[in-house]
Gaussian input, Z-matrix of N, CA and C with variables (Angstrom, degrees):
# hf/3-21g

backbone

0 1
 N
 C     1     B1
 C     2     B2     1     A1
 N     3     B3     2     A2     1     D1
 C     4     B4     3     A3     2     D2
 C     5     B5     4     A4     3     D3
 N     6     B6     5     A5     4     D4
 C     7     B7     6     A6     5     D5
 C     8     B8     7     A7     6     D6
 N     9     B9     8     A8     7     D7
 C    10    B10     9     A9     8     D8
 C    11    B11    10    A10     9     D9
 N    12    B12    11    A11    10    D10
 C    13    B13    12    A12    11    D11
 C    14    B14    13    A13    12    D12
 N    15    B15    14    A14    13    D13
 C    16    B16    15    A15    14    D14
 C    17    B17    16    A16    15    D15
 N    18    B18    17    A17    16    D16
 C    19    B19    18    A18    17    D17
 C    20    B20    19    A19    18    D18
 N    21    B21    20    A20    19    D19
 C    22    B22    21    A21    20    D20
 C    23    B23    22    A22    21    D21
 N    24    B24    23    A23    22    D22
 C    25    B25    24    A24    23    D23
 C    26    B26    25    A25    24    D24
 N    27    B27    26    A26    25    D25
 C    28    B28    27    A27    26    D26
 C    29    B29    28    A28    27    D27
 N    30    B30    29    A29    28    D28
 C    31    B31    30    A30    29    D29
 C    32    B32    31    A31    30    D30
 N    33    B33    32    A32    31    D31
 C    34    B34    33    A33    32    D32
 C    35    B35    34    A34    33    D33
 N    36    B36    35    A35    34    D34
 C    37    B37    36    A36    35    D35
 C    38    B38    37    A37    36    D36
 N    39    B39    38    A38    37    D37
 C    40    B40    39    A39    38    D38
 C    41    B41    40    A40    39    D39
 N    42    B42    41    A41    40    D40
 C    43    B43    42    A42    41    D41
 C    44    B44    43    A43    42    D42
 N    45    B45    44    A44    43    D43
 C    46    B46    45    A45    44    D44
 C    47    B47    46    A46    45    D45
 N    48    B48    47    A47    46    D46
 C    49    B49    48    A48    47    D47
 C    50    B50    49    A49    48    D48
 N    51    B51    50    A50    49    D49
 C    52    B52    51    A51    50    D50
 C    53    B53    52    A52    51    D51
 N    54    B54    53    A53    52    D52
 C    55    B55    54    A54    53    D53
 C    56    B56    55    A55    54    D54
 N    57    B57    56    A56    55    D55
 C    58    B58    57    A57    56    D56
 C    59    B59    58    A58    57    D57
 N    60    B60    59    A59    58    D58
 C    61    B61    60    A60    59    D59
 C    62    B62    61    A61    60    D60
 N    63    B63    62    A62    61    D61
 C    64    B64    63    A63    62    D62
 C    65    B65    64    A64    63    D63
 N    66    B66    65    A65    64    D64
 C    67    B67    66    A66    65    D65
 C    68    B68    67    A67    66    D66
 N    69    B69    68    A68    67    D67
 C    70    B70    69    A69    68    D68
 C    71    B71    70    A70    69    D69
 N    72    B72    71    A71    70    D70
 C    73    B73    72    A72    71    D71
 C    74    B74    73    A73    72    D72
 N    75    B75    74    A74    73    D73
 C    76    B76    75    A75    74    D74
 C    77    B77    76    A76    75    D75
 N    78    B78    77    A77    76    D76
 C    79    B79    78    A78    77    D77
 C    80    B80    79    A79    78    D78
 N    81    B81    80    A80    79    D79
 C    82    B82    81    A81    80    D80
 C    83    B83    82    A82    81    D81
 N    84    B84    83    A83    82    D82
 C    85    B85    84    A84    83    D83
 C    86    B86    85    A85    84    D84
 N    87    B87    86    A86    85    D85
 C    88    B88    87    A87    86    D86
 C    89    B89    88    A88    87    D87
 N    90    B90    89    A89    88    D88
 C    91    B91    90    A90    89    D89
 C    92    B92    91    A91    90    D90
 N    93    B93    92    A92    91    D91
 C    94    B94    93    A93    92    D92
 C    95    B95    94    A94    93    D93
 N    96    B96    95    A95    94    D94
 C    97    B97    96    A96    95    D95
 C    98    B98    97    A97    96    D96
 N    99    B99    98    A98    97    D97
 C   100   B100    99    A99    98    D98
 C   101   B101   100   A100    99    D99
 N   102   B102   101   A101   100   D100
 C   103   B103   102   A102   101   D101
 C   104   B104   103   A103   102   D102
 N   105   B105   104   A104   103   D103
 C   106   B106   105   A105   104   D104
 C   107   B107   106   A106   105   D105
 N   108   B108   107   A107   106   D106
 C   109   B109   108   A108   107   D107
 C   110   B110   109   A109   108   D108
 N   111   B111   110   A110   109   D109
 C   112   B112   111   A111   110   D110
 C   113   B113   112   A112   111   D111
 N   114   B114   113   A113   112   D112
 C   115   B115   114   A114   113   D113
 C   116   B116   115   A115   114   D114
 N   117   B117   116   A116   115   D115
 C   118   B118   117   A117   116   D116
 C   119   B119   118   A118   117   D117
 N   120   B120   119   A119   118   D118
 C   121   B121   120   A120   119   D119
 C   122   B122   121   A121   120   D120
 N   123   B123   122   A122   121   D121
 C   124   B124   123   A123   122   D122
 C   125   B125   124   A124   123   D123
 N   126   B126   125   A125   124   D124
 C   127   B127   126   A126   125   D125
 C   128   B128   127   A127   126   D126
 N   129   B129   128   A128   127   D127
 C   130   B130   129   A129   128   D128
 C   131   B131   130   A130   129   D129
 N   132   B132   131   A131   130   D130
 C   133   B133   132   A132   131   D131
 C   134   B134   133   A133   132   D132
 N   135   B135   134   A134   133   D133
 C   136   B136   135   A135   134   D134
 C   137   B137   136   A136   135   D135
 N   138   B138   137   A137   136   D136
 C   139   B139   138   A138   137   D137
 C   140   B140   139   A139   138   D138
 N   141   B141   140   A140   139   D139
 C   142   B142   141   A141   140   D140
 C   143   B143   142   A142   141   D141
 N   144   B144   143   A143   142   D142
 C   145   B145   144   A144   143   D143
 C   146   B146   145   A145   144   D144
 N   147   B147   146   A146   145   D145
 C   148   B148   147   A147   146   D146
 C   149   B149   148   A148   147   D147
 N   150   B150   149   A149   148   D148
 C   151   B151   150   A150   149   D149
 C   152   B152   151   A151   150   D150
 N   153   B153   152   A152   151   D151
 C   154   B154   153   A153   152   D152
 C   155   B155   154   A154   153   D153
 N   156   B156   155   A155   154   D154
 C   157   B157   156   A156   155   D155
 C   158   B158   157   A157   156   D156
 N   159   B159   158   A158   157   D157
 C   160   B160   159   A159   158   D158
 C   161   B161   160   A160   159   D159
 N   162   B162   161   A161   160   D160
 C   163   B163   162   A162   161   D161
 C   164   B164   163   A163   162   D162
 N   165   B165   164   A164   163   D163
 C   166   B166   165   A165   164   D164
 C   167   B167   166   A166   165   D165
 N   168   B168   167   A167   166   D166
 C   169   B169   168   A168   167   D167
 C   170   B170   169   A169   168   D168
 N   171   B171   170   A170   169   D169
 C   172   B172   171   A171   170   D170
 C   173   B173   172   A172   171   D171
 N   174   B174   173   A173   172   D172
 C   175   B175   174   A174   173   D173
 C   176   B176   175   A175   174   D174
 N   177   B177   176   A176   175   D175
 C   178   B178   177   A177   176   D176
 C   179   B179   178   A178   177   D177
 N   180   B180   179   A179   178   D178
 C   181   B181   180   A180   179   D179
 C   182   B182   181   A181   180   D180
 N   183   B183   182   A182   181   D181
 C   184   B184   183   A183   182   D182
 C   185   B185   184   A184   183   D183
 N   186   B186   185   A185   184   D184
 C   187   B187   186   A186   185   D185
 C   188   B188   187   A187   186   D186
 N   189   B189   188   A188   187   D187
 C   190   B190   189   A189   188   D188
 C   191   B191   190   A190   189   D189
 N   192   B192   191   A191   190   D190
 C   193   B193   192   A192   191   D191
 C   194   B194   193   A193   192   D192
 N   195   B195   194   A194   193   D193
 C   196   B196   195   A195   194   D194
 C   197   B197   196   A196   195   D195
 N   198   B198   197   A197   196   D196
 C   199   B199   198   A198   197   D197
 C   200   B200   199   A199   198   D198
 N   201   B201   200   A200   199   D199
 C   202   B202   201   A201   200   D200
 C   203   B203   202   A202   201   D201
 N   204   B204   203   A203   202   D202
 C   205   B205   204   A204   203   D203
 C   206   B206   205   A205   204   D204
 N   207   B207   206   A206   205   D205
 C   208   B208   207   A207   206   D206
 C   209   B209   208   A208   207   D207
 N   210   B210   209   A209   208   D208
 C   211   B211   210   A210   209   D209
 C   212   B212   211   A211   210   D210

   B1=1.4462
   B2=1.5311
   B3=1.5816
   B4=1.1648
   B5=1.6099
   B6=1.2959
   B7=1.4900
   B8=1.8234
   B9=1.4517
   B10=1.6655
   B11=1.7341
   B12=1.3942
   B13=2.1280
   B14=1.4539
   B15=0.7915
   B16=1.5900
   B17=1.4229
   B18=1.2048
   B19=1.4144
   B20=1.8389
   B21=1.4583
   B22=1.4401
   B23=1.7559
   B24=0.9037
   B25=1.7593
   B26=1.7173
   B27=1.4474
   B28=1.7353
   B29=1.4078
   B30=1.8892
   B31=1.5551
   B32=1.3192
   B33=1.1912
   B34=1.7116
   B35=1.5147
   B36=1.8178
   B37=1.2044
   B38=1.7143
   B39=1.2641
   B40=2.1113
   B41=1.6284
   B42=1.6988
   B43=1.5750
   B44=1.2937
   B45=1.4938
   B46=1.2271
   B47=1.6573
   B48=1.7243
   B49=1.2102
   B50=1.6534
   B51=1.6538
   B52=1.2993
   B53=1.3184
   B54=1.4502
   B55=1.1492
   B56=1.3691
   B57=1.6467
   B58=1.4615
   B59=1.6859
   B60=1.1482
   B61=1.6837
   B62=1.5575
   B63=1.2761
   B64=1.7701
   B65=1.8528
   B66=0.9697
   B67=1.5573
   B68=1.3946
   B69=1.0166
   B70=2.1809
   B71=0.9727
   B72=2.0647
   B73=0.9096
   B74=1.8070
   B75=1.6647
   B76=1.4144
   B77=1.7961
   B78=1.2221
   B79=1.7904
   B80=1.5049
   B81=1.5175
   B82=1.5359
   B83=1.6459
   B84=1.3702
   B85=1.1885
   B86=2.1342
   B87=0.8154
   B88=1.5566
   B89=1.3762
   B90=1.1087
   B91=1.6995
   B92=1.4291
   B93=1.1089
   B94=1.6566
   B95=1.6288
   B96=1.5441
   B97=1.4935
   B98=1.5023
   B99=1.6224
   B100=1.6291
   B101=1.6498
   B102=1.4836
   B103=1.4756
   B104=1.4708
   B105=1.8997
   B106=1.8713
   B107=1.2579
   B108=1.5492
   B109=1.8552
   B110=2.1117
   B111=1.2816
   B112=1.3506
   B113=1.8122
   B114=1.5292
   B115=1.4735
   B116=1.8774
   B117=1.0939
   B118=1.7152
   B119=1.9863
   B120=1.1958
   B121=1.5970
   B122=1.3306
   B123=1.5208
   B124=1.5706
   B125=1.6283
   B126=1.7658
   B127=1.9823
   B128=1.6189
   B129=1.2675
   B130=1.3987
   B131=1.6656
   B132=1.3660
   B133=1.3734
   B134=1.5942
   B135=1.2836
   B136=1.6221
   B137=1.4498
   B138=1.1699
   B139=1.8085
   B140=1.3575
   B141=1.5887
   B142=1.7981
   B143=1.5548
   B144=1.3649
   B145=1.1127
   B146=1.6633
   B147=1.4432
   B148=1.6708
   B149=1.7067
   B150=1.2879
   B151=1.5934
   B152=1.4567
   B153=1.7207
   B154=1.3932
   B155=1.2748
   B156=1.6386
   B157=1.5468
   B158=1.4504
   B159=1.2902
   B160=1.5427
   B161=1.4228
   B162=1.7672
   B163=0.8149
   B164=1.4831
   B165=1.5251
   B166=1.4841
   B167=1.5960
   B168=1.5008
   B169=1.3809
   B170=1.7943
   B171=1.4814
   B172=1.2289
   B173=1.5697
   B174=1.2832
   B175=1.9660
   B176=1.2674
   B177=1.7741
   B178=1.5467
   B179=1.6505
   B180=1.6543
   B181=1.6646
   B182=1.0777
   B183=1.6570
   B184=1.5849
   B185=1.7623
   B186=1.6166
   B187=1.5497
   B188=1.6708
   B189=1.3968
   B190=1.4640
   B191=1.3816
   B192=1.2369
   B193=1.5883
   B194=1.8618
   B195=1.1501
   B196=1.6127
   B197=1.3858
   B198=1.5365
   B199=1.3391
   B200=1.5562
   B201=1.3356
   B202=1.6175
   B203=0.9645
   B204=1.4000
   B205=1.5662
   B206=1.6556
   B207=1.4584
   B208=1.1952
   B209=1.6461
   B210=1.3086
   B211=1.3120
   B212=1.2982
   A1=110.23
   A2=126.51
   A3=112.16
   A4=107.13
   A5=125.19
   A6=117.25
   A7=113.27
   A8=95.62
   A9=107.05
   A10=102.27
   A11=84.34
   A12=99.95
   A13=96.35
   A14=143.88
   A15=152.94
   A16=109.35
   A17=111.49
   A18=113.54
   A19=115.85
   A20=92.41
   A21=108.68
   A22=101.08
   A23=106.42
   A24=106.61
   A25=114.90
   A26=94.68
   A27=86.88
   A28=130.27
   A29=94.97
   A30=87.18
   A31=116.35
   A32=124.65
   A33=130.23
   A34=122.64
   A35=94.15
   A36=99.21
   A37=112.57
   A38=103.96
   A39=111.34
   A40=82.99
   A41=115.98
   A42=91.82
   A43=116.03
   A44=127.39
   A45=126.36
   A46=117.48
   A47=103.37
   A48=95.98
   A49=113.27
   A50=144.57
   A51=138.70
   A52=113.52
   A53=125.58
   A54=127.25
   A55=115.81
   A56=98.48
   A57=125.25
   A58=115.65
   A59=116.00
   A60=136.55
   A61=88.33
   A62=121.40
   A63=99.08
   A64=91.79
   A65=126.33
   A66=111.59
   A67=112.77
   A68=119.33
   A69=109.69
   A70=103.42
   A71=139.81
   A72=99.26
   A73=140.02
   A74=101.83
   A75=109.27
   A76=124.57
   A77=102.85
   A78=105.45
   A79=118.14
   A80=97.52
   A81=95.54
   A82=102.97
   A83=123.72
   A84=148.70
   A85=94.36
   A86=106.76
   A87=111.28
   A88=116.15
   A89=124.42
   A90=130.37
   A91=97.81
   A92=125.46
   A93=135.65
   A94=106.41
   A95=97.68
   A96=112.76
   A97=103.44
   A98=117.88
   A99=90.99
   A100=71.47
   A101=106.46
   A102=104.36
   A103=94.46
   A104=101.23
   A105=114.37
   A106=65.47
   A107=107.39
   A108=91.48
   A109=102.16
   A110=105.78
   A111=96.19
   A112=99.30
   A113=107.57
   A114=125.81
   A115=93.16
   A116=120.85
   A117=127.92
   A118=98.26
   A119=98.58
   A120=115.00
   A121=121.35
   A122=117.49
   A123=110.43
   A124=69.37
   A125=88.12
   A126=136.42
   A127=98.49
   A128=118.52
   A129=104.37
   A130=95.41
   A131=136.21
   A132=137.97
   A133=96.61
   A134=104.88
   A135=112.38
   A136=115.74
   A137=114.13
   A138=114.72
   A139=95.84
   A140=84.55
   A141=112.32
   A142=97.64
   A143=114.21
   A144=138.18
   A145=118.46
   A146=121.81
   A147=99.47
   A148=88.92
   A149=106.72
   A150=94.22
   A151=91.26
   A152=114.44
   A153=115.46
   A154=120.83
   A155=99.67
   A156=106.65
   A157=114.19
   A158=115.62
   A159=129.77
   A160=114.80
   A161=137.72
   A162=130.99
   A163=125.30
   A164=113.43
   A165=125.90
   A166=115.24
   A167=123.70
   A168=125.74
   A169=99.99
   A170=120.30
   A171=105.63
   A172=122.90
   A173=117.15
   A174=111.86
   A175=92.09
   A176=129.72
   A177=116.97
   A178=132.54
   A179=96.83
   A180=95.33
   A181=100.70
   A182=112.75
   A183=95.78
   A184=125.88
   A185=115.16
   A186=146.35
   A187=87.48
   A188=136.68
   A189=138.03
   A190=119.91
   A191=122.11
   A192=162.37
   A193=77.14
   A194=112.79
   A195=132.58
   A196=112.11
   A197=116.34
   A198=108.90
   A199=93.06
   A200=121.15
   A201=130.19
   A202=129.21
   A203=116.62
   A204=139.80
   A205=115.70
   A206=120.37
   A207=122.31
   A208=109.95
   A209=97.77
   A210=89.51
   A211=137.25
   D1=-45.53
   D2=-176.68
   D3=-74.67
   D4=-18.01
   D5=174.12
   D6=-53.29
   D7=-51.15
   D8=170.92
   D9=-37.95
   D10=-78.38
   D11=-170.91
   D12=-33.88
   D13=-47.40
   D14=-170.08
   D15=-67.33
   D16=-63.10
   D17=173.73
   D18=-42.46
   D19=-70.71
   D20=-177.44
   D21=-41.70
   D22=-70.81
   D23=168.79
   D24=-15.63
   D25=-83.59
   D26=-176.76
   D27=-72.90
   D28=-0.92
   D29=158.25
   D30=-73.37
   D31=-70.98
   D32=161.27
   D33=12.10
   D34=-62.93
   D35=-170.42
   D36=-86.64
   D37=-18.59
   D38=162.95
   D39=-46.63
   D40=-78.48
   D41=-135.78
   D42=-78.88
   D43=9.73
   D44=172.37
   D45=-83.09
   D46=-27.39
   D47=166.66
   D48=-91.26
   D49=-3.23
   D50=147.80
   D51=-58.12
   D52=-7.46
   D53=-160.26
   D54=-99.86
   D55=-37.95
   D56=172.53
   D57=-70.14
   D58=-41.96
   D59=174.05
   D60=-65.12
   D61=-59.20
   D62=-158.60
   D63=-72.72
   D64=-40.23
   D65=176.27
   D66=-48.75
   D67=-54.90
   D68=-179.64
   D69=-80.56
   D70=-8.93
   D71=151.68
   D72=-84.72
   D73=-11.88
   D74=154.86
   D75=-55.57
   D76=-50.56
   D77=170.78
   D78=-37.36
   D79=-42.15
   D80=-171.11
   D81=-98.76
   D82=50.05
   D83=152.99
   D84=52.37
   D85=49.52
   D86=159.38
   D87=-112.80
   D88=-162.08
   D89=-157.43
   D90=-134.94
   D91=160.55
   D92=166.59
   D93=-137.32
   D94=142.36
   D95=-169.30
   D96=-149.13
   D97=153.54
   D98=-179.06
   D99=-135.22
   D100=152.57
   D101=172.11
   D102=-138.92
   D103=157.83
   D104=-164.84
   D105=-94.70
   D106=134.35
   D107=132.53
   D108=-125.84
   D109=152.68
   D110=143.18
   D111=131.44
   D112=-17.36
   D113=-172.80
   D114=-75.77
   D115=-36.22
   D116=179.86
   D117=-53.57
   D118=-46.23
   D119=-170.28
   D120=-70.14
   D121=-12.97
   D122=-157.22
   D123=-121.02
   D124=144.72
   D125=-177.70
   D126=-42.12
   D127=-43.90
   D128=-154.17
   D129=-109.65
   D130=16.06
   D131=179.40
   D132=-86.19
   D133=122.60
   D134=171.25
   D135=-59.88
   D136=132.55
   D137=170.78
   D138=-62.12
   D139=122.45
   D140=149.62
   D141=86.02
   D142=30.16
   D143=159.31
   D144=-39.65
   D145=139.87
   D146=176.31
   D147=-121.44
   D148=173.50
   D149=174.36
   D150=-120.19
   D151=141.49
   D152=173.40
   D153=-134.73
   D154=132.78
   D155=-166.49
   D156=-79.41
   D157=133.45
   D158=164.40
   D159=-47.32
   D160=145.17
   D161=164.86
   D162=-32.79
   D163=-57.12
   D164=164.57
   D165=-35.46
   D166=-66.22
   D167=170.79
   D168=-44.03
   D169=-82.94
   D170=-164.59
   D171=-49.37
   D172=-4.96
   D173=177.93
   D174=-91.15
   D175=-46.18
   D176=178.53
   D177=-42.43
   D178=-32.34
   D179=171.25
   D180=-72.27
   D181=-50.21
   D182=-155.04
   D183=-50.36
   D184=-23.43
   D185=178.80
   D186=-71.11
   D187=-7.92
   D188=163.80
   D189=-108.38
   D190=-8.38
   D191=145.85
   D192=81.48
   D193=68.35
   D194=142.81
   D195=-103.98
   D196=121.14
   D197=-176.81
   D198=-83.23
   D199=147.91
   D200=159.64
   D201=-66.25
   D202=-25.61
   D203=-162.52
   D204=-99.73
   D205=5.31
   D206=-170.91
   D207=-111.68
   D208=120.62
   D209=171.22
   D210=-66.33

């Protein structure tokens, strides 16, 4: 259990500090984008594959204020 508590912890604190980086990097008037690469590449990924985010993934960007939904 404290391995969990631990875990959960430095996840927390990752996305508060990805969270903080994508804010100064918005301040300083640039753009943020996150791109998959590499799922096209691996043996057992079906051609023409799409990758689709879980509810969970799409609220995590948004907590990076990346919308998911934009093309």
């Amino acid at each position: 259990m404290e391995k969990l508590l631990k875990a959960v912890e430095c996840s927390l604190a990752a996305s508060q500090a990805a969270r903080e980086t994508v804010e100064e990097i918005l301040k300083r008037g640039a753009d943020t984008a996150i791109f998959f690469a590499g799922a096209a590449d691996h043996p057992k990924t079906p051609q023409g594959a799409e990758i689709q985010l879980t509810p969970q993934d799409r609220e995590f960007l948004r907590t990076l204020s990346i919308r998911p939904d934009s093309p």
